[in-house]
N, C-alpha and C positions, 0 to 999 in steps of 0.2 A: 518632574525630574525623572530622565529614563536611567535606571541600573542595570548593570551587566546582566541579571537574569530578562529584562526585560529587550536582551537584544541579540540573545544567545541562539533563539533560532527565529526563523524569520522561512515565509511558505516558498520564497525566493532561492534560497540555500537547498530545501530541502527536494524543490523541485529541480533548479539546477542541478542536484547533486545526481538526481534521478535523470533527468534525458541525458545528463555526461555517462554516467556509467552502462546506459541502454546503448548510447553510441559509440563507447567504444569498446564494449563490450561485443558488440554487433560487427565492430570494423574488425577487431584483433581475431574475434573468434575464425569470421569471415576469411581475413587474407592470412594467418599466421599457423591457424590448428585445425580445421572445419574437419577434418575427417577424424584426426583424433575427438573433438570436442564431440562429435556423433558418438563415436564409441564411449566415449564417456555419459553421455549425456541418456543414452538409446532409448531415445522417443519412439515408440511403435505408432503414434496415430493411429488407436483401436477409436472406432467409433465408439459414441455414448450411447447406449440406448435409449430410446424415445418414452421414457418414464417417468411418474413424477417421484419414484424413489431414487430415481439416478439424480432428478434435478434438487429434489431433497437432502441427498450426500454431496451437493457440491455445494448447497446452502450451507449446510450447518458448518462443512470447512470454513467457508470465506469466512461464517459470523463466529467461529472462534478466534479469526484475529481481530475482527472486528472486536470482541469481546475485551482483549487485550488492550484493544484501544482503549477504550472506555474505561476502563481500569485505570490506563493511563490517564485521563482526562479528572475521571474523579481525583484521583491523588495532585495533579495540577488544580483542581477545583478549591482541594479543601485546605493544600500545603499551602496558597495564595491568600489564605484567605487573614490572614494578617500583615500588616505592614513592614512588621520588622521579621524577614525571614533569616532562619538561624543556619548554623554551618550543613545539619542535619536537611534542612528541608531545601536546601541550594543543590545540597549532593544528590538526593531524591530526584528533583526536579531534570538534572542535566547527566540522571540516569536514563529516565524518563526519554529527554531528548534525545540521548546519543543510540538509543534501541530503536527508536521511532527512526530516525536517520539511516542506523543500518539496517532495519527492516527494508526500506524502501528503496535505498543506494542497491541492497541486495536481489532483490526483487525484481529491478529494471535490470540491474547487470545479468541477471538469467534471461531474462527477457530477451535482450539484445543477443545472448552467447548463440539461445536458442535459436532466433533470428539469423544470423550469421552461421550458424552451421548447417540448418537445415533450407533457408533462403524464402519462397514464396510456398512452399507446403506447409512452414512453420505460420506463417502469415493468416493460411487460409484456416488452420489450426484454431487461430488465435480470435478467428470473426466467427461470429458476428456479436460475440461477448464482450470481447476485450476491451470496446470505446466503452459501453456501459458500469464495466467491471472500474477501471482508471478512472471516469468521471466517480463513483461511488470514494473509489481510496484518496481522490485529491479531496472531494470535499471532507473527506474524516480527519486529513493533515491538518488543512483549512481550518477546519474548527479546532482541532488539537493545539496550532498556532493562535487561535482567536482567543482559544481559552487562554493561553497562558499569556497572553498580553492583557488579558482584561477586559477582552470586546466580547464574550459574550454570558447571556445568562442563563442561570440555569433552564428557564423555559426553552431558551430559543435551542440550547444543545440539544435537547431531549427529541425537541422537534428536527431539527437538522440529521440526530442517529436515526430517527423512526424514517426519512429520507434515503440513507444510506443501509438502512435495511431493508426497503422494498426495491432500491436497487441495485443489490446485491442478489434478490431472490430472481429480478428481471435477468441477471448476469447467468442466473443459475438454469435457468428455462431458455436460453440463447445457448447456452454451453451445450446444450440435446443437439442444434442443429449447426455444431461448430466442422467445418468445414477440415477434414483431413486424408 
């Protein structure tokens, strides 16, 4: 039998939710504000430097959302872990989701504004990390959904995070030679 919590989010919503707001994020920024959203925005595109302390502060950022996550995940881990879940751990849980959600809806809509105001400098910006960096945060959603439906267990998340933190650290040594 599936219940409302077990249909609340789903990695379809969550990524839909994410290319919608990258595109139009990207289109509006684009055709409606682009020189204001620069002056808002004022990316300088300083290089990084070619260190591993530079690549080490851009690690430890990413893995404290990462962190967050997991935080996340444990409290879906352990509030699941009985049958009859109560008013208290429904609210938890679809606190849980609705941060995860806008963490990510938010993230893509910068993304895109970024995109859209600043055009292919922002792009070049953005490589050769950003496929690396996006593959690492879809499969943390992935799992963050897996968990909360029941698919997976505690080994395999453990394993799937130690995944998602080596590439993140790959994201963070790509970010040295990020194109701006």
């Amino acid at each position: 039998m599936t219940s409302r919590t077990d249909t609340y989010l789903s990695g379809r919503r969550v990524l839909a939710a994410s290319v919608a707001g990258a595109a139009l994020g990207g289109l509006a920024t684009h055709v409606v504000f682009p020189a204001a959203a620069r002056g808002l925005l004022a990316v300088h595109f300083a290089p990084v430097r070619h260190q591993a302390a530079a690549a080490a502060g851009i690690w430890v950022h990413n893995a404290t959302i990462f962190l967050g996550f997991a935080v996340f995940l444990g409290c879906a881990q352990l509030l699941q872990g009985s049958e009859q879940l109560g008013r208290f751990e429904r609210a938890t849980l679809r606190a849980c989701d609705g941060v995860l959600c806008l963490w990510a809806t938010g993230t893509c809509t910068l993304a895109g504004m970024l995109i859209g105001a600043y055009g292919t400098r922002q792009v070049r910006a953005f490589w050769p990390q950003a496929p690396v960096e996006v593959a690492a945060w879809v499969l943390l959603i992935v799992l963050y959904v897996d968990v909360r439906r029941r698919r997976a267990t505690v080994a395999f998340a453990a394993r799937r995070l130690a995944v998602i933190l080596v590439l993140l650290a790959i994201g963070a040594v790509l970010e040295l030679w990020a194109g701006g």
